[in-house]
Rosetta silent file (secondary structure, phi, psi, omega in degrees, C-alpha in Angstrom):
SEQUENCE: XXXXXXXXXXXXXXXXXXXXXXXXXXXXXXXXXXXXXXXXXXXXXXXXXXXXXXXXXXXXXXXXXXXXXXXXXXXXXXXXXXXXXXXXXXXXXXXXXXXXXXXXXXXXXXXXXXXXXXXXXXXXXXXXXXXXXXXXXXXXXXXXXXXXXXXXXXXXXXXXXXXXXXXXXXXXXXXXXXXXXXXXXXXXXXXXXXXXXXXXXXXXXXXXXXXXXXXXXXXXXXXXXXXXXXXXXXXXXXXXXXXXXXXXXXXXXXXXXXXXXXXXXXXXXXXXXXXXXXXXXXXXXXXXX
SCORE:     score description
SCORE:     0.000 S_00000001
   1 L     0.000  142.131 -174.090   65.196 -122.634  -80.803 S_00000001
   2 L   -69.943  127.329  166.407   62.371 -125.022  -79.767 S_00000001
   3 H   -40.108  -75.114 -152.937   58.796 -124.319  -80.788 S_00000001
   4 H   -39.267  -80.363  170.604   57.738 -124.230  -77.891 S_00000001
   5 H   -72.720   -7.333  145.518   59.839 -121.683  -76.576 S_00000001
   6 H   -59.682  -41.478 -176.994   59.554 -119.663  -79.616 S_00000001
   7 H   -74.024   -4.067  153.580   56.169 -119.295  -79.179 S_00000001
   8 H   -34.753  -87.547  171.295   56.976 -118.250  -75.749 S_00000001
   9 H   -16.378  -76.732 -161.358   59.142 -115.895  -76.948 S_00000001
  10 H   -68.951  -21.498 -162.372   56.791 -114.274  -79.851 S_00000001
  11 H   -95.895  -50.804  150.341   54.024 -114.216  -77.004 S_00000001
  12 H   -35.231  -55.736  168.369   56.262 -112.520  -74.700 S_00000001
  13 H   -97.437   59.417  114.138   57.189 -109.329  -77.285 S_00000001
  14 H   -87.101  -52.463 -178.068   53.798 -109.360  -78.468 S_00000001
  15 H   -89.574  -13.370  154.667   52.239 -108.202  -74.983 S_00000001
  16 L   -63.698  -45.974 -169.830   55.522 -105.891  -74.351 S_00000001
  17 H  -102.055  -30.696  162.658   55.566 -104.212  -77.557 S_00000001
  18 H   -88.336    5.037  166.358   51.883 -103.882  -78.084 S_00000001
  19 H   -80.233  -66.309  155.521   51.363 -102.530  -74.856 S_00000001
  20 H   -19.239  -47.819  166.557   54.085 -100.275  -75.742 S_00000001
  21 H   -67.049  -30.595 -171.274   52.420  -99.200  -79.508 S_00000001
  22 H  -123.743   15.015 -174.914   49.036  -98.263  -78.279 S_00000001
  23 H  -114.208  -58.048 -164.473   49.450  -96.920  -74.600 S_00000001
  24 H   -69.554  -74.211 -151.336   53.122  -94.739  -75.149 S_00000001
  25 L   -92.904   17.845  172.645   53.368  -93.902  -78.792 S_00000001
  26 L   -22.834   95.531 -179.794   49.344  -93.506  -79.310 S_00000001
  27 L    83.540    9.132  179.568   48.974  -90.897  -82.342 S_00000001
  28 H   -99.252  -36.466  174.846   52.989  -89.993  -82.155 S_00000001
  29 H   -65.393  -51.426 -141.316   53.820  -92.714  -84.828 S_00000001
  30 H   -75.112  -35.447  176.767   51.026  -92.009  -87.167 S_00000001
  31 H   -56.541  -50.505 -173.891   52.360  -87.662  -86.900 S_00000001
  32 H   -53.280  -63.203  179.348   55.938  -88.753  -87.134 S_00000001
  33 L  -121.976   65.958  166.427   54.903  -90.963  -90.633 S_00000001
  34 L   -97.088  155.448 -171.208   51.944  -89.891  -92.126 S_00000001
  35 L   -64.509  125.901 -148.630   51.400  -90.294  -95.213 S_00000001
  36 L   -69.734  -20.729  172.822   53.582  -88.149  -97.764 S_00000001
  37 L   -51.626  127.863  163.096   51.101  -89.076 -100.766 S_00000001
  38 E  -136.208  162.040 -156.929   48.000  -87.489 -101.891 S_00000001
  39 E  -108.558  127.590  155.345   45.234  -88.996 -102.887 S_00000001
  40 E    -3.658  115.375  173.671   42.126  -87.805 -105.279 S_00000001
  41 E  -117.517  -64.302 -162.182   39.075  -87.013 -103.204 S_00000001
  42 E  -147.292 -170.060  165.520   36.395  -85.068 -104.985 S_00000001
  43 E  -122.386  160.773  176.902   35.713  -82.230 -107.419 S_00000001
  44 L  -152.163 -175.760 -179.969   34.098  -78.837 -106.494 S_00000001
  45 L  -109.592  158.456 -127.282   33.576  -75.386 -108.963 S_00000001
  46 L  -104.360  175.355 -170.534   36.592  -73.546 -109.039 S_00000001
  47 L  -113.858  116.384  175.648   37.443  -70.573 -106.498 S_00000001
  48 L   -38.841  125.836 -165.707   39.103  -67.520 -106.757 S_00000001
  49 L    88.020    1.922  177.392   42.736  -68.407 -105.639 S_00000001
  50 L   -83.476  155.890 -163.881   42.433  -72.292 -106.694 S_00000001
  51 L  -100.468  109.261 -175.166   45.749  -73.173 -108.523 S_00000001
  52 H   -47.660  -41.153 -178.323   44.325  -73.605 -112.423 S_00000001
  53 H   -44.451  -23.222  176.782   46.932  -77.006 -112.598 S_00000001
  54 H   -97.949   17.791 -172.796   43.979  -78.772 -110.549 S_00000001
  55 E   -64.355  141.274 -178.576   41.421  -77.524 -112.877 S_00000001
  56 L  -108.480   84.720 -177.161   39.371  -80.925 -114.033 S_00000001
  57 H   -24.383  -73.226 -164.937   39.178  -80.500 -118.060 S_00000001
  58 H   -66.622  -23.183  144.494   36.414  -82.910 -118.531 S_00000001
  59 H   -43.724  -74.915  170.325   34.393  -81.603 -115.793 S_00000001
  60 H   -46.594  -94.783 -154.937   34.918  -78.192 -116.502 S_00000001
  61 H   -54.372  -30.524  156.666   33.757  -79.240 -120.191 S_00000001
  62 H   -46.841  -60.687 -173.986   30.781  -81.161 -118.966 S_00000001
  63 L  -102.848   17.026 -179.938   29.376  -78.350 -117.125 S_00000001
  64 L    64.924   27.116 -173.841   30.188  -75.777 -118.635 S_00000001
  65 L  -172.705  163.765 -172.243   32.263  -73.989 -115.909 S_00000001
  66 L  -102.625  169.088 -174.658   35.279  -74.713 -114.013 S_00000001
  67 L  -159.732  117.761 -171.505   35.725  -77.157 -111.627 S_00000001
  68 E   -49.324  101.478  175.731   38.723  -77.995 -109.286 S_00000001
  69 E   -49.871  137.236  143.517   40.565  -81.648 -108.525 S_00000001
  70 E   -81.602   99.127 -169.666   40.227  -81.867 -104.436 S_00000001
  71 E  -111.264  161.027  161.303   42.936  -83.900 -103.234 S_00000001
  72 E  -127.334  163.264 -130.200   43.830  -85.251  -98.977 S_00000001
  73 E   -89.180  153.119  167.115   46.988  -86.298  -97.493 S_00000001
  74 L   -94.434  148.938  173.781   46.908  -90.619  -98.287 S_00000001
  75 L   -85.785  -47.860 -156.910   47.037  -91.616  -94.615 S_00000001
  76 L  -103.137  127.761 -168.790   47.638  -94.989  -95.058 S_00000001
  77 L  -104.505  172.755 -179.398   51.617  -96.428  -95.654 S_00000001
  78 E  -107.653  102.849  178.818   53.493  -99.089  -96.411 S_00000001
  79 E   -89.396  110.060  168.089   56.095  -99.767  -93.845 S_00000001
  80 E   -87.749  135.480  167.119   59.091 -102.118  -94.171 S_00000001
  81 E   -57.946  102.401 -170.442   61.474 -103.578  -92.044 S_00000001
  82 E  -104.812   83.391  177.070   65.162 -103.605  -93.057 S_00000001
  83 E  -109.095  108.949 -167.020   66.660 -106.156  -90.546 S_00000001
  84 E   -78.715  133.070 -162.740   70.194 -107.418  -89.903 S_00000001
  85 L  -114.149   30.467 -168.802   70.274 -110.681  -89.328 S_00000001
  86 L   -73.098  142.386  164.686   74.686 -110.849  -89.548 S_00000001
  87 H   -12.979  -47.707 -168.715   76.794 -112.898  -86.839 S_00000001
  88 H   -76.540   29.014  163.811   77.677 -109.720  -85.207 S_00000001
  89 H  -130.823    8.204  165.358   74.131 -109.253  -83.650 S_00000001
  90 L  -107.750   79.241  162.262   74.309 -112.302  -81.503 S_00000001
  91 L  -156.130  114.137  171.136   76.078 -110.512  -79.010 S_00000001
  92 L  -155.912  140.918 -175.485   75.387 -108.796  -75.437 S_00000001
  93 L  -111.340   15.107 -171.672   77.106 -108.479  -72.104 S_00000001
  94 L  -110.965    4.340 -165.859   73.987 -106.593  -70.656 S_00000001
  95 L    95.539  -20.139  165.326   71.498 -109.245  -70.478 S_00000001
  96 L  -127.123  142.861 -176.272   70.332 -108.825  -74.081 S_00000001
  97 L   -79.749  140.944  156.464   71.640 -109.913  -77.325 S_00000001
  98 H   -14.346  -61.056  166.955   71.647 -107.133  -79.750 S_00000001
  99 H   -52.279  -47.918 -179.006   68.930 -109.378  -82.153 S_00000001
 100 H   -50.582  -53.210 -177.527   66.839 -109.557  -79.341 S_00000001
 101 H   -57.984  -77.221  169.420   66.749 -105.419  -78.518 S_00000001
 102 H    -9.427  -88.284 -171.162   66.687 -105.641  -82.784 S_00000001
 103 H   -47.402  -62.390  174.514   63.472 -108.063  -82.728 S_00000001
 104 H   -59.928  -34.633  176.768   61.579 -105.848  -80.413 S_00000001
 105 H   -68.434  -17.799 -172.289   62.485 -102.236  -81.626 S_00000001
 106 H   -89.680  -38.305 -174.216   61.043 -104.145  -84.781 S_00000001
 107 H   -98.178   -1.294  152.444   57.949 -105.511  -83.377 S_00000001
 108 H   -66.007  -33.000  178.217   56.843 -102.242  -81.294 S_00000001
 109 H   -87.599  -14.924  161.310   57.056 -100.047  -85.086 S_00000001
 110 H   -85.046  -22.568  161.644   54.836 -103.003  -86.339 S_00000001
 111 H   -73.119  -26.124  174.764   52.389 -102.764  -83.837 S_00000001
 112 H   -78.279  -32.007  168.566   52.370  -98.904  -84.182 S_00000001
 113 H   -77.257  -25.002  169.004   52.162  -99.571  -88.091 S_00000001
 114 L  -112.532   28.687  137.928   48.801 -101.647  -87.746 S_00000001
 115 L   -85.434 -116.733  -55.574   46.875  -98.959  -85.197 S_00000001
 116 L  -106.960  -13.207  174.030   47.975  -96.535  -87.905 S_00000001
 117 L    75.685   18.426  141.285   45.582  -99.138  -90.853 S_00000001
 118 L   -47.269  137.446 -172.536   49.371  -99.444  -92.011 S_00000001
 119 E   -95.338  168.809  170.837   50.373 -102.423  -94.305 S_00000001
 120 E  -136.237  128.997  138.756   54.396 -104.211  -92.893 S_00000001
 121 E  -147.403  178.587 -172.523   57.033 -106.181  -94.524 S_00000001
 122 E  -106.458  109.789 -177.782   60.452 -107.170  -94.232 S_00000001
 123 L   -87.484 -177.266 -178.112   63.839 -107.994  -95.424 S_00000001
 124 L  -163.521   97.757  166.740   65.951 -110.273  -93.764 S_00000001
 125 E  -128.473  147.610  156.909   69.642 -109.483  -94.684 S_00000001
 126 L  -103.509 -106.057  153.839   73.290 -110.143  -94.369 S_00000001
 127 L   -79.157   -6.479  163.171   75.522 -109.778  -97.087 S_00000001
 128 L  -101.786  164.946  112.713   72.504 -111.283  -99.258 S_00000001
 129 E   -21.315   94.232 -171.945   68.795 -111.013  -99.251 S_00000001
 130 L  -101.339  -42.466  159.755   67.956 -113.766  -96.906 S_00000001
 131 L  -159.434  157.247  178.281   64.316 -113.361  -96.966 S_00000001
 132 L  -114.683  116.170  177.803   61.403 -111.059  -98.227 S_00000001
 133 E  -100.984   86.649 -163.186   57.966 -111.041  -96.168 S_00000001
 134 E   -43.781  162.413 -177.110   55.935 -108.865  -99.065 S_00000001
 135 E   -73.913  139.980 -160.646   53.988 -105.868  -96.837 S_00000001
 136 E  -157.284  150.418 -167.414   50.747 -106.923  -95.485 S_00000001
 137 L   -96.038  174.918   15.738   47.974 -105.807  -93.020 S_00000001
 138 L  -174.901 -177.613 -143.947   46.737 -106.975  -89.522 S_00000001
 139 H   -95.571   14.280  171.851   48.225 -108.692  -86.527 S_00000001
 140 H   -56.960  -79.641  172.481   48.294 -112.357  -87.639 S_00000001
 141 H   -29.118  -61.138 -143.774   51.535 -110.905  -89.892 S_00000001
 142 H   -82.304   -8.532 -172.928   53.075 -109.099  -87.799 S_00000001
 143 H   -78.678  -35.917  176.727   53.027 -112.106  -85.335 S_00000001
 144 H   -59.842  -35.641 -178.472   54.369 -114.061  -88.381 S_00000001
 145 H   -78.924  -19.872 -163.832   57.368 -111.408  -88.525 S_00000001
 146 H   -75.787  -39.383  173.734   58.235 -111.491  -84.848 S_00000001
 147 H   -49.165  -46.318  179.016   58.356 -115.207  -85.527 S_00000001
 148 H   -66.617  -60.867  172.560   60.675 -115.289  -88.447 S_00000001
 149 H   -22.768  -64.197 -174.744   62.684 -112.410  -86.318 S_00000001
 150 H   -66.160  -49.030 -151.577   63.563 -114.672  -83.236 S_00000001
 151 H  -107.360    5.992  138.109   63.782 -118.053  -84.974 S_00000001
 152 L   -33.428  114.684 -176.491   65.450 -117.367  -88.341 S_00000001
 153 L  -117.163   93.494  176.792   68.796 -118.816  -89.488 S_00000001
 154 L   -51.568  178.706 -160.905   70.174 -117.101  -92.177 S_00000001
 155 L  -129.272    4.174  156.565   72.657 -118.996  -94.614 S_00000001
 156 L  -101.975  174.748  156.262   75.136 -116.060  -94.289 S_00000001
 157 L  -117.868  -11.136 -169.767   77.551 -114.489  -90.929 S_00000001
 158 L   -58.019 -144.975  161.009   78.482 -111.643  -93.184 S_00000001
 159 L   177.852  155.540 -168.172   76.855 -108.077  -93.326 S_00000001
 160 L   172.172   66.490  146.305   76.762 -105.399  -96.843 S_00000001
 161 H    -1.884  -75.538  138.654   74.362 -102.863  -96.391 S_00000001
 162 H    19.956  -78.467 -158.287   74.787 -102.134  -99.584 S_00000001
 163 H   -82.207  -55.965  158.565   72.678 -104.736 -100.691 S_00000001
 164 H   -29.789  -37.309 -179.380   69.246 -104.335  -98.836 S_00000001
 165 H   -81.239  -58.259 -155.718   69.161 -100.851  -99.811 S_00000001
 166 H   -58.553  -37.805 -171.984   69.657 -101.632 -103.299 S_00000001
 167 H   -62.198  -55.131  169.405   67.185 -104.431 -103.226 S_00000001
 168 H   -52.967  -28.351  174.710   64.700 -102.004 -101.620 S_00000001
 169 H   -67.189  -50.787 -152.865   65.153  -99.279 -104.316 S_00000001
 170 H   -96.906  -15.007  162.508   64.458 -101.678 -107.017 S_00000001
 171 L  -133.522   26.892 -177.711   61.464 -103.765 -105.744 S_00000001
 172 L  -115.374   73.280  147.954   59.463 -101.702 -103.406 S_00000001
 173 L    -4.051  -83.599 -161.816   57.605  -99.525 -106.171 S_00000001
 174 L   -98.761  149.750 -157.706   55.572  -97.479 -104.234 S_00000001
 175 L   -75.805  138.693 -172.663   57.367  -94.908 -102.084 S_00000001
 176 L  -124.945  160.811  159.540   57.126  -96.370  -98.308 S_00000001
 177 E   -57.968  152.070 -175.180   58.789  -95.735  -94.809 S_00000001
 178 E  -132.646  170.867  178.947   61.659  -97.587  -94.186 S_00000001
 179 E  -154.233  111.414  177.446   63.044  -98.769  -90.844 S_00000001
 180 E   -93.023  150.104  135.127   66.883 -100.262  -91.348 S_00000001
 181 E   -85.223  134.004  165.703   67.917 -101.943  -88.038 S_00000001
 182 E  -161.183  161.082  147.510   71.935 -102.808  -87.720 S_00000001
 183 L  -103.915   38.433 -175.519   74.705 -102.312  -85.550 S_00000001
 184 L     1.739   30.785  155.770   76.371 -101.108  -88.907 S_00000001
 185 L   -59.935   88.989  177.776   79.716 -102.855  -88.285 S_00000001
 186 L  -150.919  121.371  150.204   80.202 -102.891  -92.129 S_00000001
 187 L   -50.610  -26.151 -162.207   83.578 -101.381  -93.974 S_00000001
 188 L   -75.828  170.639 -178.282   81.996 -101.119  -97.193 S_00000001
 189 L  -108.460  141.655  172.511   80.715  -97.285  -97.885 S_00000001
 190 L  -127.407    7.348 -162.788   77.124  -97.432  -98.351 S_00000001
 191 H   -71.430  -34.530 -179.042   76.240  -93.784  -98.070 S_00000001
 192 H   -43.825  -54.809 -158.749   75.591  -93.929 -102.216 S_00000001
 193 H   -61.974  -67.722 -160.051   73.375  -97.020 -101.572 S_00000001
 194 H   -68.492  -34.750 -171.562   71.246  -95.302  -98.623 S_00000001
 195 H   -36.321  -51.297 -145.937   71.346  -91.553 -100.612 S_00000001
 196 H   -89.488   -1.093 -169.585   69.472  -93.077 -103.566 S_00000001
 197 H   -71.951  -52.399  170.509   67.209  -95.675 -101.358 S_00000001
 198 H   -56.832  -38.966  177.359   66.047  -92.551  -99.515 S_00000001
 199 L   -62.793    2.024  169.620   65.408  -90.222 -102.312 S_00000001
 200 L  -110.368  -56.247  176.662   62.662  -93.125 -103.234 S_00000001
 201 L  -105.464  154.973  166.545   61.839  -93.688  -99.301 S_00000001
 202 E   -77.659   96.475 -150.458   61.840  -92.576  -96.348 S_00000001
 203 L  -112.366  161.493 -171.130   64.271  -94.153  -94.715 S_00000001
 204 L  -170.717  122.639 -176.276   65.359  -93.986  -91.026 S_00000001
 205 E  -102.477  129.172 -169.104   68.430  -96.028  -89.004 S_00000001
 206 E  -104.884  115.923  155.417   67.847  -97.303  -86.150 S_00000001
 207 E   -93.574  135.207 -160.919   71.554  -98.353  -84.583 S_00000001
 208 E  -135.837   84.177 -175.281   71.585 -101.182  -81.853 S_00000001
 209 E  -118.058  173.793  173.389   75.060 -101.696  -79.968 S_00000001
 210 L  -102.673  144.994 -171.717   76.885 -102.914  -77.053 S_00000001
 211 H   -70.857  -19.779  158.988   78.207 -100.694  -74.169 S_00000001
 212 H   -97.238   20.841  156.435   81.456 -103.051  -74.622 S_00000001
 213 H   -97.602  -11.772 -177.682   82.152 -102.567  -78.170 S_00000001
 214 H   -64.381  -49.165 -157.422   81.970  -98.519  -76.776 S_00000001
 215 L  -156.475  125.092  172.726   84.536  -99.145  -74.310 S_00000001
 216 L   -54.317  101.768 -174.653   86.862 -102.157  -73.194 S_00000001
 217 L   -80.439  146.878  178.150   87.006 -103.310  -69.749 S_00000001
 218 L   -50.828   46.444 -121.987   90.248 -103.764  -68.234 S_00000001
 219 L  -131.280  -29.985 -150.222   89.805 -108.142  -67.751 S_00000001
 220 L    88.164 -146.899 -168.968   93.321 -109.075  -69.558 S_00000001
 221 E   -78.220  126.055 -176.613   94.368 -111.324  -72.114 S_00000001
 222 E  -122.117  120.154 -172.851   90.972 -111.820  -73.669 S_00000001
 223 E   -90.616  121.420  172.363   90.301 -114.247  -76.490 S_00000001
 224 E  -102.477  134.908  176.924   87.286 -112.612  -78.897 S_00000001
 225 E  -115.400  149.411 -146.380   85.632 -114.493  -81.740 S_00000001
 226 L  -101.003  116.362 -166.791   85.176 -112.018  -84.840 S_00000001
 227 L   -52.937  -66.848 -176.430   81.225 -112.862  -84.896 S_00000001
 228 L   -72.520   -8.268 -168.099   81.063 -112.850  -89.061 S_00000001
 229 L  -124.402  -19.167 -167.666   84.373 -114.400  -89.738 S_00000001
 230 L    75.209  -24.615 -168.239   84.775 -116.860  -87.040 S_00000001
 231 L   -71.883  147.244  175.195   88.313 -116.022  -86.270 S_00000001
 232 E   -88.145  113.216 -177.467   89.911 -115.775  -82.995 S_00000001
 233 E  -126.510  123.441  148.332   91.675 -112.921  -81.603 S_00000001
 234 E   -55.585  115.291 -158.905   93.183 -112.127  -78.894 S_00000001
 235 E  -130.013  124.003 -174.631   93.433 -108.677  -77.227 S_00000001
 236 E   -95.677  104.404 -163.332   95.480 -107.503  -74.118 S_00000001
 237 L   -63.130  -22.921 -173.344   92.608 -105.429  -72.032 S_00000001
 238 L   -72.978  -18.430 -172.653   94.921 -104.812  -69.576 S_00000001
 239 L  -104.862   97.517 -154.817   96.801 -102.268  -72.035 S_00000001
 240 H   -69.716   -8.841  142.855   95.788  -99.028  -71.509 S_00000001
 241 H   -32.344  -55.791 -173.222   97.107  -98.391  -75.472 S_00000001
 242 H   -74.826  -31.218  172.634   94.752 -100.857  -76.735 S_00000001
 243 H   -63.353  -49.979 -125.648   91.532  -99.399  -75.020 S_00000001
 244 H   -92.827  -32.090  159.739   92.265  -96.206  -75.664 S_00000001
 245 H   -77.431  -20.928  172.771   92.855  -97.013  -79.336 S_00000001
 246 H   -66.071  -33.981 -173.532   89.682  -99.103  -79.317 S_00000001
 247 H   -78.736  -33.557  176.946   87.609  -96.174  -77.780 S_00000001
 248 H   -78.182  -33.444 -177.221   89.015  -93.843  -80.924 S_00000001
 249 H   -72.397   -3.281 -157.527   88.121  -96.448  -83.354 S_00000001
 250 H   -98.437  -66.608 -167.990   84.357  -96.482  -81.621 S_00000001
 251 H   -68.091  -16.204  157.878   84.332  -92.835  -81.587 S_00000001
 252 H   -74.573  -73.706 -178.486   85.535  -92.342  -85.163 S_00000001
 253 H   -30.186  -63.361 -174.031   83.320  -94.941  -86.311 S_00000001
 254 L   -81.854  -15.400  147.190   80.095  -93.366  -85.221 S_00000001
 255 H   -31.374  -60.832  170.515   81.017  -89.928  -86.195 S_00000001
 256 H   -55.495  -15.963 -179.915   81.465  -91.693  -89.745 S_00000001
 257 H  -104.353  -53.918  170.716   77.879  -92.746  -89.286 S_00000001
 258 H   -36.104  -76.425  171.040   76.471  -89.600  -88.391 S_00000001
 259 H    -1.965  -86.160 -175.468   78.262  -88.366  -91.371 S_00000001
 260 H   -54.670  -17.248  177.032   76.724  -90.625  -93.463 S_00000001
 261 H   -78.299  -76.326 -177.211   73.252  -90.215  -92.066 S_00000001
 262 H   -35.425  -41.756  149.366   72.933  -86.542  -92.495 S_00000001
 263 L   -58.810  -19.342  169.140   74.564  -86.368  -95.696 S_00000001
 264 L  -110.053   21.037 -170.329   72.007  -88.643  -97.064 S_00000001
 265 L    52.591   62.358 -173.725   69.240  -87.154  -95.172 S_00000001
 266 L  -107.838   92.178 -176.376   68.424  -89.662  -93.129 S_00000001
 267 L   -49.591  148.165  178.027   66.826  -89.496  -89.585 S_00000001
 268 E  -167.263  165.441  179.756   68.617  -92.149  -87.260 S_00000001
 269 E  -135.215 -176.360  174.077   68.958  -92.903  -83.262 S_00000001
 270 E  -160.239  132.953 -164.434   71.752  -95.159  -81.680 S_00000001
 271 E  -145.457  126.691 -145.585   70.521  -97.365  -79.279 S_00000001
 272 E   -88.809  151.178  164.364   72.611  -99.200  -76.300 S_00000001
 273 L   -66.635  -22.893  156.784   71.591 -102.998  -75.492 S_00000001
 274 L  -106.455   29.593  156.178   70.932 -101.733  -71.550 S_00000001
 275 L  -106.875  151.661  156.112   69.143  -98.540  -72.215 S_00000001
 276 L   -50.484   81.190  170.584   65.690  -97.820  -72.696 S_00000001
 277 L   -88.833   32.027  162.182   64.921  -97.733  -76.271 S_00000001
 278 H  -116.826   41.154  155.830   61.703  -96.335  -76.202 S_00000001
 279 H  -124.541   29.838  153.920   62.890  -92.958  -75.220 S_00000001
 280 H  -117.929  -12.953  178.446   64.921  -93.103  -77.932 S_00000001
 281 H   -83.813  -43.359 -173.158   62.387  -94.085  -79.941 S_00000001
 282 L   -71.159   -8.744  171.952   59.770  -90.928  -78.610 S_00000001
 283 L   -96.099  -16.809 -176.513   63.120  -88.507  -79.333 S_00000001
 284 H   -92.514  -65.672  176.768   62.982  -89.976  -83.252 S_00000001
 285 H   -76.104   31.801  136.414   59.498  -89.102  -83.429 S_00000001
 286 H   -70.673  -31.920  179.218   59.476  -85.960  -81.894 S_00000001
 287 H   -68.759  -29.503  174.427   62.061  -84.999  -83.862 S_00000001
 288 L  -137.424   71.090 -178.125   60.423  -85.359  -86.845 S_00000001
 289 L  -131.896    0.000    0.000   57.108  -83.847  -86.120 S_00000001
């Protein structure tokens, strides 16, 4: 992509998605993920019905009476961005590629994450780490992420789940919101991977697909190239056997995804490349408010 029309681009979902962050989800984000931490505020003398575990020793022994740790919620998080950046996300028959729908659902929760005095960062994955954009504050960044988002060329086509969550367990310290984006075309089981990523974060999958990986249209002999693999295959559309097994493997598949969310206790939406996702996004946070 050209500078030029990247910066187009990044200028374009910059006045879409931050119109979007402060007029639509104003105060719904910040309810949805406020912060689970709390942080030290003050001392006071202690109260009948104060929990003795916050009693403040050295206080208390200073003044000769007791006196009570005060703690408030910490407001402000660290969000990151878990983004697939695999072959199989260059695809759309709806007017948008998957990355694109991807790249925006990503730069409306970063715009939602700096109203909120939130810090953002990123992953960039396939089947590797392809790049880490450490978490950071104000909108100079996040303009820098939208950027990397459009005009990034990974050195994989692959996809492994797997490994972003593992990466995220082990070098994201402090516990933060998580936001994975995929269209989770991946065989491998990752439900281990996401259990133990969440039980450090809060994690929450955002799924991004096409209405013709849901369901085949009827077109003939169609030659398809397998996005991460390159290879070509052919499929006869025309066979009402082959949709109708394609439409069970679709419908099995995300059932297997539910699964896997709920068992690891994971909030998640699924979100079509011609639908509206930000009423899918205002149904994730309502839901978990």
């Amino acid at each position: 992509m050209e500078a030029n029309e990247l910066i187009k681009k990044v200028r374009k979902i910059e006045i879409k998605t931050r119109g979007l962050s402060s007029n639509i989800f104003a105060g719904q984000y910040h309810s949805a993920f406020k912060g689970r931490g709390m942080a030290f505020s003050e001392v006071r003398e202690y109260q009948y019905g104060d929990d003795v575990r916050d009693i403040d020793w050295n206080v208390t022994a200073r003044f000769n009476k007791p006196y009570v740790k005060v703690f408030e919620e910490e407001r402000e998080l660290t969000v990151m961005l878990l983004v697939d950046m695999s072959s199989s996300l260059d695809f759309g028959t709806s007017g948008m590629y998957k990355k694109e729908m991807v790249a925006e659902i990503a730069a409306t929760l970063a715009f939602a994450a700096i109203q909120n005095n939130d810090k953002i960062g990123a992953i960039f994955f396939t089947d590797r780490i392809e790049k880490f954009i450490p978490p950071q504050k104000g909108r100079k960044h996040i303009l820098y992420i939208i950027r990397e988002l459009l005009g990034f060329e990974p050195e994989s086509r692959q996809t492994d789940l797997i490994v972003p969550l593992q990466y995220l367990t082990n070098a994201i310290k402090k516990r933060c919101t998580t936001f994975l984006l995929s269209d989770f075309i991946d065989e491998r089981d990752f439900k281990s991977a996401l259990t133990i990523a969440n039980r450090k974060h809060d994690v929450v999958a955002i799924q991004v697909y096409d209405k013709r990986v849901e369901e085949l249209l009827d077109v003939g002999l169609m030659k398809m190239v397998d996005a991460e693999s390159g290879e070509d295959i052919y499929i006869d559309t025309s066979s009402r056997k082959v949709r109708a097994l394609h439409h069970k493997w679709w419908v099995e598949h995300q059932q297997l995804l539910r699964d896997v969310f709920s068992k690891s206790g994971v909030d998640s939406i699924s979100v079509r490349t011609d639908q509206d996702y930000v009423k899918s996004l205002m149904n994730l946070f309502a839901k978990r408010n």
